[in-house]
C-alpha positions in Angstrom: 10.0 -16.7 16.9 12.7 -16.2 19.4 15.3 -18.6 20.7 16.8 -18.4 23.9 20.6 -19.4 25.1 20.7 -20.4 28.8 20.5 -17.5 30.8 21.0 -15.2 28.1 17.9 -12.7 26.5 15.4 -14.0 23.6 17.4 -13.4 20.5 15.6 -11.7 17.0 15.1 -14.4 14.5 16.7 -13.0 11.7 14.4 -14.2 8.8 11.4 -12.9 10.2 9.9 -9.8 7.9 9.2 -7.0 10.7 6.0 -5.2 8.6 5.8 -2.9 11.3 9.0 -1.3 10.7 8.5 -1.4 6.8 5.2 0.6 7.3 6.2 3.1 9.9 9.7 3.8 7.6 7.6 4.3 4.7 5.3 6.5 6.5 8.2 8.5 8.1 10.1 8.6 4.6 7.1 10.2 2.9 6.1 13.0 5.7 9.1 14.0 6.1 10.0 14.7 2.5 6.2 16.4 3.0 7.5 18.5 5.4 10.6 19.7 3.7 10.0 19.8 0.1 6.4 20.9 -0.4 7.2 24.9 1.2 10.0 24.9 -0.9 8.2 23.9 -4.0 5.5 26.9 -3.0 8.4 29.6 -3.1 11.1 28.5 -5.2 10.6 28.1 -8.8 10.8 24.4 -9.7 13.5 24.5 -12.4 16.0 25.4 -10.0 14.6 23.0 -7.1 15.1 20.1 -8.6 18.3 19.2 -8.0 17.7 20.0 -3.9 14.8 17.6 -4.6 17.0 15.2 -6.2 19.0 15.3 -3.3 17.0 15.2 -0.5 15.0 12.2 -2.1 18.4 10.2 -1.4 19.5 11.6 1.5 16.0 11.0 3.1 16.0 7.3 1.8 18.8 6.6 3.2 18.6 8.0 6.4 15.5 5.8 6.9 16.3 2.8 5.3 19.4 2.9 8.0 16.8 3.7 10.3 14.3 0.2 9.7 17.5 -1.7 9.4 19.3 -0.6 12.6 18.4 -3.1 14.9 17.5 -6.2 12.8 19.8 -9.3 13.1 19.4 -9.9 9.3 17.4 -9.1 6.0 18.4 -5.2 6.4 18.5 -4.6 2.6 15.0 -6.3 1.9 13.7 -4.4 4.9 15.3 -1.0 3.9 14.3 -1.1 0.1 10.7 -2.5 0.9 10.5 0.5 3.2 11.3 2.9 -0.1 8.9 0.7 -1.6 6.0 1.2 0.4 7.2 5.5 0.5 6.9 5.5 -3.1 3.5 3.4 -3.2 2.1 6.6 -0.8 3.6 9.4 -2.9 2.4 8.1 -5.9 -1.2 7.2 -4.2 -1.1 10.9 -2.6 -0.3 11.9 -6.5 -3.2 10.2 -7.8 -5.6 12.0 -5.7 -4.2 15.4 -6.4 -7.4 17.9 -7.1 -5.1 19.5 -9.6 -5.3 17.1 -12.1 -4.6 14.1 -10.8 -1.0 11.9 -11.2 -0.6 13.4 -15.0 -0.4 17.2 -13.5 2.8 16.2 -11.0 4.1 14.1 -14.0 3.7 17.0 -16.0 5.3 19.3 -13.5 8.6 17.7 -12.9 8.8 16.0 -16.4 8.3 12.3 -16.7 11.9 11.2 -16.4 12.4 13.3 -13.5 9.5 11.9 -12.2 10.6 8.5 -12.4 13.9 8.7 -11.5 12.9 10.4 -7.8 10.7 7.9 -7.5 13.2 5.0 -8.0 16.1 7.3 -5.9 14.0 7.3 -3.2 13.8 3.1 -3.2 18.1 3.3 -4.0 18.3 5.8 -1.4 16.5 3.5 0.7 18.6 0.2 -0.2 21.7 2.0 0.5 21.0 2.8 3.7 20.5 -1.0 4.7 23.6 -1.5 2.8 25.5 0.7 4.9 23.7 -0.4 8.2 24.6 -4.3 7.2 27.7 -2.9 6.9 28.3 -1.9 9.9 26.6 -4.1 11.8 29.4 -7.1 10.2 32.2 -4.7 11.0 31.2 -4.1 14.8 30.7 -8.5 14.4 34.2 -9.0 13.2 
């Protein structure tokens, strides 16, 4: 819904959930940490990845959780961290139908507390990022 001020543009109502840009930062969040991770993991030996992986999973989430919140007039955190949300639903989906052995072989591989704690990074990553763009957006208000 969108209210209008006298000669002014329609403004965003700021309780409205924007799926669109939940889906498409989910999506984004996931192929990009595709693109940059998996050739790494197929020439550098895991035990001394992990802590780029561990890294990047928070830098990435962030950097797109700022990115769904950017322009919304309110709910940035919810937005942001359901964002992480729906990334880590598709990683774990995509690790599910892994013709090596389904999710146990990538829980196997990075060790199951590793495992979970990228998976929950990625979401923190995520929230922080709408943190920091809420944030902002009240400092540029004030």
């Amino acid at each position: 819904m969108t209210r209008t001020v006298a000669g002014a543009q329609p403004r965003e109502d700021a309780t409205r959930i924007r799926w669109g840009r939940i889906l498409a930062g989910g999506f984004l969040l996931e192929l990009a940490l595709i693109i940059v991770l998996v050739p790494l993991l197929a020439v550098v030996e895991l035990s001394r990845i992990i802590p780029l992986v561990v890294v990047a999973l928070f830098i990435f989430g962030f950097a797109c959780g700022w990115l769904v919140a950017r322009k919304l007039q309110g709910r940035q955190v919810f937005h942001a961290t359901a964002a992480g949300v729906v990334a880590t639903i598709i990683y774990i989906g995509l690790c599910m139908f892994n013709p090596d052995g389904g999710i146990r072989a990538v829980v196997d591989m990075y060790g199951p507390v590793t495992f979970v704690f990228g998976n929950l990074l990625r979401i923190v990553g995520c929230t922080a990022g709408g943190f920091a763009n809420r944030a902002r957006n009240a400092a540029t208000r004030a």
